[in-house]
C-alpha positions in Angstrom: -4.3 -30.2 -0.1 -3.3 -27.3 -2.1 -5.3 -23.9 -1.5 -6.1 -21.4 -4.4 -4.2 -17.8 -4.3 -7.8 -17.0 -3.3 -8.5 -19.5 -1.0 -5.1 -18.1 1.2 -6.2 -14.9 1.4 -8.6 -14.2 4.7 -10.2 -10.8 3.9 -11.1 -9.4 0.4 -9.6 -6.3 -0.2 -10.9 -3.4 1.1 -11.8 0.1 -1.3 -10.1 3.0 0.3 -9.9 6.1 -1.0 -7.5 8.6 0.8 -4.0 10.0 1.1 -1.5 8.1 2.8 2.4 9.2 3.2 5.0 6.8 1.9 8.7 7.3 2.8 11.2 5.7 0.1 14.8 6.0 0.3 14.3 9.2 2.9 11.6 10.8 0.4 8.5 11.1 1.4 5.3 11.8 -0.8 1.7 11.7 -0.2 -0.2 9.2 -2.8 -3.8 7.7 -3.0 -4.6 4.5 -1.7 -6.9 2.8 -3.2 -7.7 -0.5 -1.3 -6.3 -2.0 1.8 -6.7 -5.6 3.1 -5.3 -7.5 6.3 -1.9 -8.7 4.3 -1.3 -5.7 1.8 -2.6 -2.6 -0.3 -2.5 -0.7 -3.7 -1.1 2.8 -4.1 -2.0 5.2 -7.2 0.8 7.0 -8.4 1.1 9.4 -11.3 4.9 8.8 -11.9 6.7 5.9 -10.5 9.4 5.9 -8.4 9.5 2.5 -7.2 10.5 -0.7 -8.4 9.5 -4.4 -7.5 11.0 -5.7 -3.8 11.5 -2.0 -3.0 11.0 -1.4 0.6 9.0 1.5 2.0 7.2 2.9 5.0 3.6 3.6 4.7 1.5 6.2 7.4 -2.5 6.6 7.4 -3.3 9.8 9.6 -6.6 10.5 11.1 -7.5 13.7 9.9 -9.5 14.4 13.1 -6.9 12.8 15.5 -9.6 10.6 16.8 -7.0 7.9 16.5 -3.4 7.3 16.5 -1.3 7.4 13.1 -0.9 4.0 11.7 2.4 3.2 10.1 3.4 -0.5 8.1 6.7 -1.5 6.6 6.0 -2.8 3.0 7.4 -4.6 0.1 6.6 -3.9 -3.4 4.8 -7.1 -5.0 3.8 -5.0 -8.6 4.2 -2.6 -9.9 1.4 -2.2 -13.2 1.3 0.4 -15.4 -2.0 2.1 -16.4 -3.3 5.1 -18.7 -2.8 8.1 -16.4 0.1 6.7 -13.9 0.4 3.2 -12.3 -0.8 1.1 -9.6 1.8 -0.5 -6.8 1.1 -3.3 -5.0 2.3 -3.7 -1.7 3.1 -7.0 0.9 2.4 -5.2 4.7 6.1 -6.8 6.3 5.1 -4.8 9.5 2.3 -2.8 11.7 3.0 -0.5 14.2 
Protein backbone atom coordinates (compact mmCIF):
# COMPACT_ATOMS: atom_id res chain seq x y z
CA UNK A 1 0.00 0.00 0.00
CA UNK A 2 1.38 3.28 -0.90
CA UNK A 3 0.31 6.37 1.29
CA UNK A 4 -0.13 10.00 -0.29
CA UNK A 5 2.52 12.78 0.78
CA UNK A 6 -0.66 13.82 2.65
CA UNK A 7 -1.70 10.70 3.96
CA UNK A 8 2.11 10.52 5.86
CA UNK A 9 1.84 13.49 7.39
CA UNK A 10 0.05 13.21 11.19
CA UNK A 11 -0.84 16.89 11.95
CA UNK A 12 -1.77 19.70 9.53
CA UNK A 13 0.34 22.44 9.78
CA UNK A 14 -0.13 24.75 12.31
CA UNK A 15 -0.42 29.03 11.59
CA UNK A 16 2.08 30.70 13.89
CA UNK A 17 2.90 33.89 13.79
CA UNK A 18 5.95 35.10 15.90
CA UNK A 19 9.64 35.61 16.00
CA UNK A 20 11.83 32.74 16.45
CA UNK A 21 15.93 32.91 16.48
CA UNK A 22 17.73 30.82 13.91
CA UNK A 23 21.48 30.25 14.24
CA UNK A 24 23.29 29.50 10.70
CA UNK A 25 26.89 29.06 10.35
CA UNK A 26 27.34 31.00 13.95
CA UNK A 27 24.89 33.90 12.80
CA UNK A 28 22.05 34.33 14.43
CA UNK A 29 18.92 36.38 13.22
CA UNK A 30 15.46 36.63 14.47
CA UNK A 31 12.78 35.81 11.53
CA UNK A 32 8.88 35.15 11.42
CA UNK A 33 7.53 31.90 11.62
CA UNK A 34 4.78 31.39 9.94
CA UNK A 35 3.41 27.82 10.63
CA UNK A 36 4.74 24.95 12.62
CA UNK A 37 3.64 21.26 12.60
CA UNK A 38 4.84 17.98 14.44
CA UNK A 39 7.73 17.07 11.60
CA UNK A 40 8.73 20.76 10.32
CA UNK A 41 7.93 24.57 9.79
CA UNK A 42 8.18 27.61 7.43
CA UNK A 43 10.32 30.72 8.04
CA UNK A 44 9.66 34.29 6.37
CA UNK A 45 12.70 35.89 5.38
CA UNK A 46 13.25 39.12 3.62
CA UNK A 47 16.66 38.28 2.13
CA UNK A 48 17.92 34.76 2.02
CA UNK A 49 20.76 33.40 3.40
CA UNK A 50 20.19 29.87 3.22
CA UNK A 51 20.28 27.32 0.72
CA UNK A 52 18.49 23.82 0.32
CA UNK A 53 20.00 20.86 2.97
CA UNK A 54 21.52 23.78 4.97
CA UNK A 55 21.48 22.97 8.62
CA UNK A 56 20.37 25.30 11.30
CA UNK A 57 19.27 25.71 14.87
CA UNK A 58 15.92 27.11 15.54
CA UNK A 59 14.72 28.70 19.32
CA UNK A 60 10.97 29.75 20.24
CA UNK A 61 11.15 31.88 23.54
CA UNK A 62 8.33 32.48 25.85
CA UNK A 63 8.05 36.01 26.10
CA UNK A 64 6.59 35.70 29.62
CA UNK A 65 8.97 32.78 30.75
CA UNK A 66 6.03 30.76 31.53
CA UNK A 67 7.81 27.98 29.78
CA UNK A 68 11.20 26.79 28.94
CA UNK A 69 12.88 27.92 25.49
CA UNK A 70 12.38 25.41 22.88
CA UNK A 71 15.25 24.75 20.52
CA UNK A 72 15.07 22.03 17.07
CA UNK A 73 17.91 21.22 14.80
CA UNK A 74 16.57 21.59 11.15
CA UNK A 75 17.21 20.93 7.64
CA UNK A 76 16.25 23.06 4.81
CA UNK A 77 13.64 21.20 2.52
CA UNK A 78 12.74 24.62 0.20
CA UNK A 79 13.58 27.33 -0.21
CA UNK A 80 10.59 29.45 -2.52
CA UNK A 81 10.92 32.66 -3.52
CA UNK A 82 8.02 35.18 -3.21
CA UNK A 83 7.23 39.01 -3.95
CA UNK A 84 8.61 40.74 -0.76
CA UNK A 85 11.34 37.96 0.36
CA UNK A 86 11.00 34.07 0.53
CA UNK A 87 9.61 31.34 2.38
CA UNK A 88 12.04 28.37 3.85
CA UNK A 89 10.86 25.19 4.58
CA UNK A 90 12.30 23.35 7.24
CA UNK A 91 12.61 19.16 8.25
CA UNK A 92 12.72 19.35 12.51
CA UNK A 93 16.05 16.67 12.63
CA UNK A 94 15.92 17.28 16.49
CA UNK A 95 13.92 18.75 19.71
CA UNK A 96 15.36 19.66 22.70
Amino acid sequence: MHLTQQERRTFERLSFTSKVLITHNGHDQWVECKDVNTEGMSLYLESNPLKLHDEIAVRFDDADAHFPALNVDADVIRVQPIESGFVVALEFVAIY
